[in-house]
C-alpha positions in Angstrom: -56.5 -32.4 24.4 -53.0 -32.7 22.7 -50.3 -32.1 25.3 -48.3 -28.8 25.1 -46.7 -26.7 27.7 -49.3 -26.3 29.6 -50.3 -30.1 30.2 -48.3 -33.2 30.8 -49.9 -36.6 31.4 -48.3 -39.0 33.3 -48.7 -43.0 32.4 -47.8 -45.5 35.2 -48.1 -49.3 35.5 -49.4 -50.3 38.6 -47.5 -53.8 38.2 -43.9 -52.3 36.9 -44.1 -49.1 38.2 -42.8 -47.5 35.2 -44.0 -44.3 34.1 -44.0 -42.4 30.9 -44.4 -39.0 30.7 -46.0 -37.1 27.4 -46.1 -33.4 26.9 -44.9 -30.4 29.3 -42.4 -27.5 28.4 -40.2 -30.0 26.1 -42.5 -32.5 24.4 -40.2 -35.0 25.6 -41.6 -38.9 25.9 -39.4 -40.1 28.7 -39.8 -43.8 30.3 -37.2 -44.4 33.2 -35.6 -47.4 33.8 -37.8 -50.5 35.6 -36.7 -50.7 39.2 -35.5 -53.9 40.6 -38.2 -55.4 42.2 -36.7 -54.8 45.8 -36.7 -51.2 45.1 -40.5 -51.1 43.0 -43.0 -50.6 45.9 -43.7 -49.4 49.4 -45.1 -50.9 51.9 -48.7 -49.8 52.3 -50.1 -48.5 55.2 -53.6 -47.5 56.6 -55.6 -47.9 59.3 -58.2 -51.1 58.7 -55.6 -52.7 56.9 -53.9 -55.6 58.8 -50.0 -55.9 59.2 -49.7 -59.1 58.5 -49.1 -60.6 55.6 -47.7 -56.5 54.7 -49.2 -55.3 51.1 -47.2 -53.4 48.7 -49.0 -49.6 48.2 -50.8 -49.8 44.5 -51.9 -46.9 42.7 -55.6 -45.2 43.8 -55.2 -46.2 47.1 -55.6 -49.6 46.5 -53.1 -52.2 47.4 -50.7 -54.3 44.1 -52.9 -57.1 44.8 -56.4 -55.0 44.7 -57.3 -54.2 48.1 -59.0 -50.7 48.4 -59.4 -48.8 51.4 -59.5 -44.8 52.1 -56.5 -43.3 52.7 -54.0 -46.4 51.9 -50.6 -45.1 51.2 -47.0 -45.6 51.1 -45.0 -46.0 54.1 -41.2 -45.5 54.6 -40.0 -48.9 54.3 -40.3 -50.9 51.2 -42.3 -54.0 50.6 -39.9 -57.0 50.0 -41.6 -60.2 48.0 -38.8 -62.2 49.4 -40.1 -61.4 53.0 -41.8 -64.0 54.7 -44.7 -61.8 55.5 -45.2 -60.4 52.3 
């Protein structure tokens, strides 16, 4: 289906998290700016999943590094590489 008004698709990368959105009421191709990578990701959160080292919240609920579990999510605090736990 081509986009148009009445659809929009939204492209992200899981690794980046940049996201480029096609179609909608403009037909506008828009790709914000890459984060710095202390603002790119949330700390993910889920029961099942231990706290330590803390995971950064993927895409699919599924962690960056690939872990899958129901219900994994972001939490409020973001996920810092240069953290010792991370």
């Amino acid at each position: 289906m081509d986009p148009n008004e009445w659809a929009e698709e939204i492209w992200s990368c899981s690794w980046c998290c940049a996201a480029t959105h096609v179609g909608g009421e403009w037909f506008k191709i828009s790709r914000p700016p890459y984060a710095p990578v202390d603002r790119r990701w949330e700390t993910a959160l889920t029961e099942g999943l231990p706290p330590d080292p803390a995971h950064a919240c993927g895409f699919f609920e599924n962690t960056l590094c690939g872990i899958g579990l129901p219900g994994i999510g972001p939490s409020d605090y973001l996920w810092l590489p240069e953290r010792l736990n991370a």
